[in-house]
N, C-alpha and C positions, 0 to 999 in steps of 0.2 A: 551870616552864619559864622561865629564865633566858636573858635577852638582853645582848647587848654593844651597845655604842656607838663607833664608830670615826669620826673625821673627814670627811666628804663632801670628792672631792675631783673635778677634771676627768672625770676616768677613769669618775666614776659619773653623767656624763651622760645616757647613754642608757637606764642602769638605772631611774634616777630619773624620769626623762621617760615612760617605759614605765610604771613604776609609776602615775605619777598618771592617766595614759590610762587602766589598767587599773582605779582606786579610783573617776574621778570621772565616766569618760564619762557613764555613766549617768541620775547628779545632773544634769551639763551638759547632757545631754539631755530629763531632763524639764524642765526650766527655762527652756533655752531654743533647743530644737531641736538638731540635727546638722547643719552643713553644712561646705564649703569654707570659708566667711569666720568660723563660731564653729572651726574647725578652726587656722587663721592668728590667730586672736585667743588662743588656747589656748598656742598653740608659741610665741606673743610673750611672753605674758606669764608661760609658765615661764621663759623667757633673761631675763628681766628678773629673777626671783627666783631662780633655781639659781645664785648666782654663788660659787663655790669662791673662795678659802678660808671665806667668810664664811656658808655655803649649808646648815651645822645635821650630821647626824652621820645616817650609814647605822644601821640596827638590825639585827644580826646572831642566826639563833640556830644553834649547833654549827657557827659559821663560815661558815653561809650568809646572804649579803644576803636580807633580807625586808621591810626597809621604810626609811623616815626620817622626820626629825622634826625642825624648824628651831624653836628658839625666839631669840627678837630681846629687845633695849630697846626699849621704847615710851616713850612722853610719859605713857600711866596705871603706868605698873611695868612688866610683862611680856608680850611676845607672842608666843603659843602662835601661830606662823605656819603652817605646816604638819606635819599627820601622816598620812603614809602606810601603811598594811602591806599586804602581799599580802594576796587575800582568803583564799589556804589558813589566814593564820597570825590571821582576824579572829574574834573571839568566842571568845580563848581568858585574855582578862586583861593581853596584853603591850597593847595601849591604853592601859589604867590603867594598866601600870606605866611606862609609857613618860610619862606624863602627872603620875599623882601626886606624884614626886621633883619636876616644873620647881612644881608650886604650892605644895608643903612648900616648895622653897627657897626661895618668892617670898614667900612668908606668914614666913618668919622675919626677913627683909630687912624688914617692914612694906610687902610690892609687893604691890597685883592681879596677877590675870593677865587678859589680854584674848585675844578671838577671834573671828572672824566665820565662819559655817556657814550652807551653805545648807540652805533653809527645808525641801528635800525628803532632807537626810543624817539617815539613822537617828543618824549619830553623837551626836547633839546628845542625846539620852537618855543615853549615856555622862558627857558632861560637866556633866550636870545632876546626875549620881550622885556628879560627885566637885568639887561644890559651885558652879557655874556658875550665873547666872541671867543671863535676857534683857533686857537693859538698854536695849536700842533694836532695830523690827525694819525694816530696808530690805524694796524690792521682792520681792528675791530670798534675804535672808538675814538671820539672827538676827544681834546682837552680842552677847556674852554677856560675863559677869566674873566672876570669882571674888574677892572681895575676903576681905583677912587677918582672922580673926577680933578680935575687937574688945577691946582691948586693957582696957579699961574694965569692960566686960561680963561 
């Protein structure tokens, strides 16, 4: 199963916005309730991070939208800032492959990668699979890193 990657742009506002409703409510719910005011804290703080052109790349597969995936610069190497997929297209491998390319690239550069996950996302077994450990844990969520193998070693 072969996916594409095209540029996130204005236009995949509401796709994108729907998607993470659709990926995260859940987590944000067990964590820390449902309401109006985590509902307005939600919608803020995706317009703070959705910001096209800079906003990471839709994941496509046979030309349908199915997820996205923002990776950034950080201050430790790399950050794996957001991944979404629909849940039709979750537990088929496009995770990892959508994942493994940004840590190959980041480990050839001599970069981590970083990432924060909350403490009740299945995901986090994923990124342990493809070399991730929890390096600090908040209230509500792991931090985790993938650092380059050791050049020494």
């Amino acid at each position: 199963m072969q996916h594409t990657l095209r540029p996130a742009t204005a236009a995949d506002h509401d796709f994108v916005r729907n998607l993470l409703l659709t990926t995260s409510k859940d987590y944000v719910e067990q964590t820390w309730g449902w309401s109006d005011e985590i509902q307005q804290l939600v919608d803020e703080d995706f317009e703070r991070w959705f910001n096209p052109p800079a906003s990471g790349s839709i994941v496509q597969l046979d030309g349908q939208d199915i997820g996205y995936i923002k990776v950034a610069d950080h201050e430790d190497g790399v950050l794996l800032d957001m991944v979404l997929l629909d849940p039709a297209y979750q537990n088929r491998g496009i995770g990892r492959a959508l994942i493994a390319p940004v840590v190959e690239q980041a480990h050839a550069r001599g970069e981590a990668v970083v990432l924060q996950v909350l403490k009740v996302n299945p995901s986090k077994r994923l990124y342990e699979r493809l070399g991730f450990v929890v390096t600090d844990e908040l209230p509500n969520h792991y931090l985790m890193r993938a650092d380059p193998p050791d050049a020494d070693g």
